[in-house]
C-alpha positions as CSV (number, residue, x, y, z in Angstrom):
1,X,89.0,-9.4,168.1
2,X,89.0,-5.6,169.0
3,X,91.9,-3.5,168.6
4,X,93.6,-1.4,171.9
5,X,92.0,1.6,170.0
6,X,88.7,0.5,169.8
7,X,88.8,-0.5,173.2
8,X,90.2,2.9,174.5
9,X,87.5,5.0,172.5
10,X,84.4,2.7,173.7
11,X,86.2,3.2,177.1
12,X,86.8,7.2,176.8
13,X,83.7,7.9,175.6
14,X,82.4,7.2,179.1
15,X,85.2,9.9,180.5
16,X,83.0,11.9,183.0
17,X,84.6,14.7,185.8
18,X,82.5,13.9,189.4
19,X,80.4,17.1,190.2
20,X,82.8,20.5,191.7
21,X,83.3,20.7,195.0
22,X,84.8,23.4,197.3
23,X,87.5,22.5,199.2
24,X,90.6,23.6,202.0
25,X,93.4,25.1,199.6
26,X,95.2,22.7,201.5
27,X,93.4,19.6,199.7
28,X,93.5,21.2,196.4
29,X,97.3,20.1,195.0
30,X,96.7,18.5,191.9
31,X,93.4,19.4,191.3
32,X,91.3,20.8,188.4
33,X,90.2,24.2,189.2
34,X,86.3,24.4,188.6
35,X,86.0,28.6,188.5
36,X,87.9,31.5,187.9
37,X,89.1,33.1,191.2
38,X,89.0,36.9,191.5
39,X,91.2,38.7,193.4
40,X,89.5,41.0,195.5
41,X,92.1,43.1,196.9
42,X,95.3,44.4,195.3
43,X,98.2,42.1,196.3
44,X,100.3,43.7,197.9
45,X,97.8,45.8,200.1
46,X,100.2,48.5,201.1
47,X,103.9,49.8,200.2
48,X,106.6,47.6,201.1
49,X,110.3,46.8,201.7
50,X,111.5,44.1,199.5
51,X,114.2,43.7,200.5
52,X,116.0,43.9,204.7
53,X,117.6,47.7,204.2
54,X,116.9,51.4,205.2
55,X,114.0,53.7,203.8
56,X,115.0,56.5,202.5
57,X,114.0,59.5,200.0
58,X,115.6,59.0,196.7
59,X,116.1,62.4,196.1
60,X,118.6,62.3,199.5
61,X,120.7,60.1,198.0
62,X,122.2,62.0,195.3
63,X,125.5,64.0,195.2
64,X,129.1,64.2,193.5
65,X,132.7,63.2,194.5
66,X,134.4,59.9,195.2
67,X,134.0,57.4,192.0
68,X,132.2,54.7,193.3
69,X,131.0,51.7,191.2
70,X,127.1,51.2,190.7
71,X,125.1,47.9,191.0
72,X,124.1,48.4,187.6
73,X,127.5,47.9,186.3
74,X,127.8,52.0,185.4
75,X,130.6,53.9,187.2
76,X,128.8,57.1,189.0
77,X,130.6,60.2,190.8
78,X,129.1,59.5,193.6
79,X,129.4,60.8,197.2
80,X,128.9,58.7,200.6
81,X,126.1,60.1,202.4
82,X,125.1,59.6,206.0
83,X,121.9,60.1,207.4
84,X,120.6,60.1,210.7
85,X,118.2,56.8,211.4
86,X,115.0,57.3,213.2
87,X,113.7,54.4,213.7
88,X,112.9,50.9,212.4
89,X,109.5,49.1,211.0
90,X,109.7,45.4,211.6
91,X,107.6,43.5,208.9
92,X,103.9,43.0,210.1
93,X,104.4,46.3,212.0
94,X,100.7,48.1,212.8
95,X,102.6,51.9,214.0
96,X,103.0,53.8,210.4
97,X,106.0,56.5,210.2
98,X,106.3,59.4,208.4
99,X,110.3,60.1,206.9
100,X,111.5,63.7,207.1
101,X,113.8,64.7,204.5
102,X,117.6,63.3,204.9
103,X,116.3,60.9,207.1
104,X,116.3,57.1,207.1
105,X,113.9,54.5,209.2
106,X,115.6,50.5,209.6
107,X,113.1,48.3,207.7
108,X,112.8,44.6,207.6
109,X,111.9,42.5,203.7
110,X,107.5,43.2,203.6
111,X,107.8,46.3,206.4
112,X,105.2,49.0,205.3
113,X,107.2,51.6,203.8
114,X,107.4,55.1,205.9
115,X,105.6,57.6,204.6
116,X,107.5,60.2,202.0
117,X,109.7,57.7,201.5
118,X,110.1,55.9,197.9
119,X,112.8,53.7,198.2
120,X,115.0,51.4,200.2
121,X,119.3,50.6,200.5
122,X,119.9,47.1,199.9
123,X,122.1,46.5,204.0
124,X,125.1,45.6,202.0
125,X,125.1,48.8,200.2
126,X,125.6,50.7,203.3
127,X,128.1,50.6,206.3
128,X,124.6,48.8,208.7
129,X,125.1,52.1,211.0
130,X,122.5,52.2,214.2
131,X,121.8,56.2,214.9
132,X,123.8,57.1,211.3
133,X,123.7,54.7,208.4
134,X,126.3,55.8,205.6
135,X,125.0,55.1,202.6
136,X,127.7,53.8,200.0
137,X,125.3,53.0,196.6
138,X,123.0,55.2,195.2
139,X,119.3,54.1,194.5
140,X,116.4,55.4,192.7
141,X,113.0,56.0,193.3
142,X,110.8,52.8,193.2
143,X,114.4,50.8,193.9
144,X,113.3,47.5,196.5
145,X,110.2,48.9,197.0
146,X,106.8,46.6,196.5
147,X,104.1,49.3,194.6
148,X,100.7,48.6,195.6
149,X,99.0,46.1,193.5
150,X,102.3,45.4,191.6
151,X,101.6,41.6,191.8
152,X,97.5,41.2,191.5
153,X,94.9,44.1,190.8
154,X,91.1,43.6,192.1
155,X,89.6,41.6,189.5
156,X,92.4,39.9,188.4
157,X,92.3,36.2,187.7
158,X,94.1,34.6,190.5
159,X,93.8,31.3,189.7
160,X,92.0,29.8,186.5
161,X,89.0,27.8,185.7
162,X,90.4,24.4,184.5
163,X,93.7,25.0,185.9
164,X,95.6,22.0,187.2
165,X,96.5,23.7,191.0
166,X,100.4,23.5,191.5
167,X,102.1,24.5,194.5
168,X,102.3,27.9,193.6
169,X,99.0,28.3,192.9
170,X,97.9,27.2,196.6
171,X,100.3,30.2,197.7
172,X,98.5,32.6,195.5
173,X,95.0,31.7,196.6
174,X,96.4,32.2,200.2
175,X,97.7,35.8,199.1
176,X,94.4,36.5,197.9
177,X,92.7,35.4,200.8
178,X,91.1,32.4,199.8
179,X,90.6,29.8,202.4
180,X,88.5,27.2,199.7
181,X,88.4,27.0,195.8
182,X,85.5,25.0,194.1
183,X,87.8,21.9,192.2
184,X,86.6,18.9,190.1
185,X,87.6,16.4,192.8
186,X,89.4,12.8,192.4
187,X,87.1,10.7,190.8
188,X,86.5,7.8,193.4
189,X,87.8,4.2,192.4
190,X,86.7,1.1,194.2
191,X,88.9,-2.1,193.5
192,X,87.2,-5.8,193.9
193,X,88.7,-9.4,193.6
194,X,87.2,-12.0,192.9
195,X,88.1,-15.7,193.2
196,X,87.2,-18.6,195.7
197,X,90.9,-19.3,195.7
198,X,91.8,-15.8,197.3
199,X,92.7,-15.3,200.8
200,X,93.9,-11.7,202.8
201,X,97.5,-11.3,203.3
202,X,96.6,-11.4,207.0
203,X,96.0,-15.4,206.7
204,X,98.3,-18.2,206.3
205,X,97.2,-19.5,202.2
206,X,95.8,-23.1,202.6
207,X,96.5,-25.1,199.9
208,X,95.2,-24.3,196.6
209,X,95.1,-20.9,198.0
210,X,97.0,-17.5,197.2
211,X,97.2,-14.1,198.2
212,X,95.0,-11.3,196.7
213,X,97.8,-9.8,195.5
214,X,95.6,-7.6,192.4
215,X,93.2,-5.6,194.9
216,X,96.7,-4.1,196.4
217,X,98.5,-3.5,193.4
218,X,95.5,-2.0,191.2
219,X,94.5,0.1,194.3
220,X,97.9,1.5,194.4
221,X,98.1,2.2,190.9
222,X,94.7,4.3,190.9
223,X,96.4,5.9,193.4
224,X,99.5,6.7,191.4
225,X,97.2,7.6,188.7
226,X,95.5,10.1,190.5
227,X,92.0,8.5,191.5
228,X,90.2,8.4,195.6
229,X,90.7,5.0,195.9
230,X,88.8,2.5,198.6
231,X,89.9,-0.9,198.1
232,X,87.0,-3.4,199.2
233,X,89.2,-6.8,198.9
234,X,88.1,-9.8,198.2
235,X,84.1,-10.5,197.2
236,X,83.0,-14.0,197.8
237,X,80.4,-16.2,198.8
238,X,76.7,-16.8,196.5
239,X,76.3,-14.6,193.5
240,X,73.6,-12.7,195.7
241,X,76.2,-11.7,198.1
242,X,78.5,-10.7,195.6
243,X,76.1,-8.7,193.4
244,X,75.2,-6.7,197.3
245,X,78.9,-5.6,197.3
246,X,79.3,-4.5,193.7
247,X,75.4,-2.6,194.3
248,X,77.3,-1.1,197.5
249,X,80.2,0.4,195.5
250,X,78.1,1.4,192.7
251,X,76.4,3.8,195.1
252,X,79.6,5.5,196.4
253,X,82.4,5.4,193.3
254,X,83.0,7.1,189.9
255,X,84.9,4.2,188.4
256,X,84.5,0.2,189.5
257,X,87.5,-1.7,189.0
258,X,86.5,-6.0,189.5
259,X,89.6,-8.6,189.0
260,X,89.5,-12.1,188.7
261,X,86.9,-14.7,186.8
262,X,87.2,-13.1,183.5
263,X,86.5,-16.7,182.1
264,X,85.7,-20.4,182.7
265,X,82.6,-21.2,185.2
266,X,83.5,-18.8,187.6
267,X,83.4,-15.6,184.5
268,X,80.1,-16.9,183.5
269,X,78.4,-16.3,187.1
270,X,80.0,-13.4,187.6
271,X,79.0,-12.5,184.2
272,X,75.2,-13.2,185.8
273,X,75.4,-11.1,188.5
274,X,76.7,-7.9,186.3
275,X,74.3,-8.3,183.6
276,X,71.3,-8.0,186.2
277,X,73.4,-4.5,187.0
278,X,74.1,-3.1,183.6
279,X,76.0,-4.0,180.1
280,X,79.4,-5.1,180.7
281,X,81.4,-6.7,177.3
282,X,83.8,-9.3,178.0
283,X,85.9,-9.8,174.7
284,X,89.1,-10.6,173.2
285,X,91.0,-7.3,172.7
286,X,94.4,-7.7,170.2
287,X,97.1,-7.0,173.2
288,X,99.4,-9.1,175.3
289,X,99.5,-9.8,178.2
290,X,95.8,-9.3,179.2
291,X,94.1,-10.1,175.9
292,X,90.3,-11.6,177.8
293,X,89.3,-8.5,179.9
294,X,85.7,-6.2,180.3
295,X,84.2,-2.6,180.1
296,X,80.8,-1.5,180.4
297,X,78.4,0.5,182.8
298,X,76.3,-0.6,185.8
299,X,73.4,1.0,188.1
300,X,71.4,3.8,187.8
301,X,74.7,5.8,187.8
302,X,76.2,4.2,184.7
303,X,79.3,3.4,186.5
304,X,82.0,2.6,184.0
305,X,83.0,-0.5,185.2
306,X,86.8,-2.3,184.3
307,X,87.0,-6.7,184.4
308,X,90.3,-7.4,184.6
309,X,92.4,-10.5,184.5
310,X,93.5,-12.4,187.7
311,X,96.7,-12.9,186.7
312,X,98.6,-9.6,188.8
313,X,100.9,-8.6,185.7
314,X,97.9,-8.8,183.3
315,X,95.8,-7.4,185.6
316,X,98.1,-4.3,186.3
317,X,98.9,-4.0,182.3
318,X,95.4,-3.7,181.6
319,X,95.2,-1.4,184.2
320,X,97.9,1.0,182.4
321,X,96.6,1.0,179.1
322,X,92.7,0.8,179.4
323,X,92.2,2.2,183.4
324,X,94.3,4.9,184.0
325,X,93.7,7.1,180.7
326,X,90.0,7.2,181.9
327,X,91.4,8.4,185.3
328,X,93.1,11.0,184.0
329,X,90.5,12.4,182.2
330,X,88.4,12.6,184.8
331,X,91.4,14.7,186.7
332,X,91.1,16.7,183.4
333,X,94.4,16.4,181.8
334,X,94.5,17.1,178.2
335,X,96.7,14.6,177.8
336,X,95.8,11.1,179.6
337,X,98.3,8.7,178.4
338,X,101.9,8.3,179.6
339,X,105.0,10.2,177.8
340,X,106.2,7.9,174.8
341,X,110.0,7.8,173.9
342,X,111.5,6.0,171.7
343,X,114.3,4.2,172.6
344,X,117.2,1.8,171.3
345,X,116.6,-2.5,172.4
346,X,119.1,-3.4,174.2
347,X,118.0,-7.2,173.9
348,X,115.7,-9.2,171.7
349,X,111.7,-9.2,172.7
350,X,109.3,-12.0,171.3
351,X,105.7,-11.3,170.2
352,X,102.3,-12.4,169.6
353,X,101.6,-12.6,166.1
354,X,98.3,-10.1,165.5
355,X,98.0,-8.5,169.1
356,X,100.2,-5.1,170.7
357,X,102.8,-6.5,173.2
358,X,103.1,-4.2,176.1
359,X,106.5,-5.3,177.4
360,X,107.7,-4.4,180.8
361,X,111.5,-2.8,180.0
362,X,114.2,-0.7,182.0
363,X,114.7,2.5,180.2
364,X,117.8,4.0,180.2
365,X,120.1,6.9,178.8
366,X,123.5,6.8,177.1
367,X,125.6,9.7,178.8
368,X,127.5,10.5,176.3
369,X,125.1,10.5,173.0
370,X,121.7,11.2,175.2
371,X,120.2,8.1,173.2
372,X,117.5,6.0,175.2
373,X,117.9,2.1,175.8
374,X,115.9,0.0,176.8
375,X,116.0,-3.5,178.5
376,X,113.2,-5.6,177.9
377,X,112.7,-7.7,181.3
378,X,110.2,-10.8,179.8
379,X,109.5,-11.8,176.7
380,X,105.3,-10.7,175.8
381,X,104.9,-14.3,174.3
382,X,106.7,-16.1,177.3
383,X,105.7,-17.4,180.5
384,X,108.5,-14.8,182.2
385,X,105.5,-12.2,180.6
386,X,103.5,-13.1,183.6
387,X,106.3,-13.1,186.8
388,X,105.6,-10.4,189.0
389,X,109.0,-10.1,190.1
390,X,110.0,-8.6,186.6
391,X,107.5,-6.0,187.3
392,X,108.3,-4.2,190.2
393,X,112.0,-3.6,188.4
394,X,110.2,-1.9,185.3
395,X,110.0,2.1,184.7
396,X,108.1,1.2,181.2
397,X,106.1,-0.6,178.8
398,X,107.7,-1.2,175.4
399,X,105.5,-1.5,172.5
400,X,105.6,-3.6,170.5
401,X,103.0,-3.2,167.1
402,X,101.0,-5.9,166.0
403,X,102.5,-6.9,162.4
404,X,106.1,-7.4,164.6
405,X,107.1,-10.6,165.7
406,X,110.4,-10.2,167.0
407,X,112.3,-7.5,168.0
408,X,116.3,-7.4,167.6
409,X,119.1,-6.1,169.6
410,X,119.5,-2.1,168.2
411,X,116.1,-1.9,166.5
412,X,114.2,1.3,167.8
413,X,111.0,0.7,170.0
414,X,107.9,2.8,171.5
415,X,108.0,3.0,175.1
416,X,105.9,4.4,177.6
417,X,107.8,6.1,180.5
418,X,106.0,5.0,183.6
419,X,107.4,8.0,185.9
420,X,105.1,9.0,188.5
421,X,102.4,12.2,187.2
422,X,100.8,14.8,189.0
C-alpha cells in the first residue's frame, strides 16, 4: 500500500504550466504573469492636482500675523491671504494655463497643473471663494501636487514575471497602457463519469439508477481550485465508444479527471481502454475515505490523468488531496496545498488502523482565547464517512495520522482550512 506522500510526489512530478498566452487585462485576475512588463511612459505623464483645491505659487503664500494652526500640527504666524482666481482646469482638461504671480487657477483631483505653479490648497483650507479665494493654511512647494513620474519611470517593472495578477495589478497595467499581458493560463480540466448505473439530473432515475452527482461536484471543485473546467458527463456505451471520448478530451485538456469503475468488472474494462492510451496505476493508497483510486498519463500529450472513486464524498476527498495540489501548480503557486491549523476536537473521531483519515469537520474559533475547534461531522471508519449531506456543511478536513486510532474530545488535530483561494 502506498502512502499519501508517495502518491502526491508520483503525482507532482507530472506538475506542468500550459504554454503563455496573451490575454485582455480584463481576463487576467488570478493569473500567473509570464513576462516582465515595462512601463513605457512615466506614470503620471504630466503635473497634476491631487487633490480638488486651487493652484497656486508657494512662494505667495507666505506672510506674518494672525496665529493660525498648521496641518502639520506646528503653530505658524501666519497671515490670511487672498488672491484673485483666474480660472479653473477641470481634470482631463486639453487648454494649459500659465499662473502669474499672486494668482490662483480652480483645479479639480488629476487637473494638469498651470504653469509656474508648484502647489495646490486643500478646498477646506481656504474660504472656497469664486473671483477671490482666501487662503487660510499655508502650503509648500510640491504640497498635493503629482511630480511627473512620481509613481512609475520608463523602464520600470510594472508588473512582474511570475506574479500572481491581483486587482491592483490589472489597474496598473491599465495606467501603463497595456491592453494584454502574456499569462500562464488556467490549465484546462475535463471531468468524466463513468457507470452504466448513471443517469443526467435532467431524467427521472429508473430503478437501480442514480444521479451523476461526481461529474458536478468534481467540476465545481476544479473550478474552486482554479482550473478551465468542461465537464463532459457521463461516458457510456462499448469500451470503443468510451475510449473515443477520453481520446476526444485528451486532445483539448491539461488534466483528465475519470470517476467511477475504480474496481470490480466494470474497473477492469475500463482499465482496457486506458491502458491502449497510456500508463494509468490503480492501487491501494493508505488514506480514508478513497483508499482504491488511479494516476498516470495518456496520449501523445502525456495527459496526467486522475481515477477516482464513485462514491461522491470519496470522490471529492481524493479530489482535495491528490487533484487540486497539481492544479495549483500548474496556476503556479508556491504553495499548493490548503492552510493547515491546528485545532482543539470538540468530539471524538474514529480511524482506520494504518491509513490517513481525512475527516470532514466544522472549524471554529473560541472568542475569547482565539483557540480553534473543531467538530468532526462523520466518523473516517463509519458509514456516516461516506453521506454527502455531512459534506456540504464542512469548511475542513481533519487529519488524522496513520498510527492514531481514535481521537478524544480536547486532543489537538491537523486540519486543512477549506476556504475558497485565489
Amino acid at each position: 500500500m502506498r502512502s499519501v506522500e508517495e502518491q502526491l510526489a508520483a503525482i507532482t512530478a507530472h506538475a506542468v504550466m500550459p504554454d503563455p498566452v496573451r490575454i485582455a487585462i480584463s481576463e487576467s485576475l488570478g493569473m500567473l504573469c509570464a513576462e516582465d512588463v515595462l512601463a513605457e511612459e512615466p506614470l503620471p505623464g504630466f503635473v497634476q492636482s491631487a487633490i480638488d483645491g486651487y493652484a497656486v505659487r508657494a512662494v505667495d503664500i507666505a506672510g506674518e500675523g494672525s496665529l493660525r494652526p498648521d496641518v502639520r500640527g506646528t503653530d505658524l504666524n501666519f497671515r490670511e491671504v487672498e488672491l484673485p482666481v483666474v480660472g479653473e482646469v477641470a481634470a482631463g482638461s486639453h487648454h494649459p494655463m500659465r499662473l502669474q504671480p499672486k494668482q490662483a487657477v480652480r483645479v479639480q483631483t488629476g487637473a494638469p497643473l498651470p504653469s509656474l505653479a508648484d502647489a495646490v490648497v486643500p478646498l477646506n483650507w481656504t474660504d472656497r471663494g469664486g473671483r477671490r479665494v482666501s487662503v487660510l493654511h499655508p502650503v509648500y512647494s510640491g504640497d498635493f501636487v503629482r511630480k511627473i513620474g512620481a509613481d512609475v519611470q520608463p523602464g520600470d517593472v510594472a508588473v512582474s514575471v511570475d506574479t500572481v495578477i491581483s486587482p491592483s495589478q490589472v489597474g496598473l497595467l491599465a495606467a501603463v497602457g497595456r491592453s494584454k499581458v502574456l499569462v500562464h493560463p488556467k490549465p484546462r480540466l475535463s471531468v468524466i463519469s463513468i457507470g452504466n448505473e448513471l443517469v443526467d439530473v435532467d431524467r427521472t432515475p429508473g430503478l437501480g439508477q442514480v444521479y451523476d452527482v461526481n461529474s458536478y461536484a468534481l467540476a465545481a471543485a476544479g473550478r474552486d481550485a482554479g482550473a478551465e473546467v468542461h465537464r463532459v458527463g457521463i461516458a457510456a456505451g462499448e469500451p470503443r465508444r468510451i475510449r473515443e471520448i477520453i481520446e476526444g478530451q485528451l486532445i483539448k485538456s491539461e488534466l483528465l479527471v475519470i470517476t467511477g469503475a475504480v474496481g470490480g468488472e466494470a474497473g477492469e474494462q475500463i482499465r482496457r481502454v486506458l491502458a491502449e492510451l497510456g500508463e494509468v496505476d490503480i492501487s491501494r493508497i493508505a488514506m480514508h475515505p478513497g483508499s482504491v483510486q488511479g494516476f498516470g498519463t495518456l496520449g501523445d500529450g502525456k495527459i496526467p490523468t486522475f481515477l477516482l472513486p464513485s462514491n461522491p464524498v470519496s470522490a471529492l476527498v481524493v479530489f482535495e488531496v491528490m487533484v487540486r495540489p497539481l492544479i495549483r501548480l500548474a496556476l503556479g503557486k508556491r504553495n499548493p496545498r490548503r492552510r493547515a491549523v491546528t485545532a482543539r476536537a470538540v468530539g471524538p473521531i474514529e480511524s482506520v488502523e494504518k491509513r490517513r483519515g481525512f475527516v470532514r469537520g466544522q472549524l471554529m474559533r473560541d472568542r475569547e482565547t482565539g483557540e480553534y475547534m473543531v467538530q468532526p461531522l462523520g466518523g473516517s471508519g463509519g458509514a456516516q464517512a461516506h453521506l454527502l449531506a455531512g459534506m456540504t456543511e464542512a469548511n475542513c478536513l481533519i487529519v488524522i495520522p496513520e498510527d492514531v486510532l481514535r481521537v478524544r474530545p480536547g486532543d489537538v488535530v491537523d486540519v486543512l482550512f477549506m476556504a475558497r483561494q485565489s
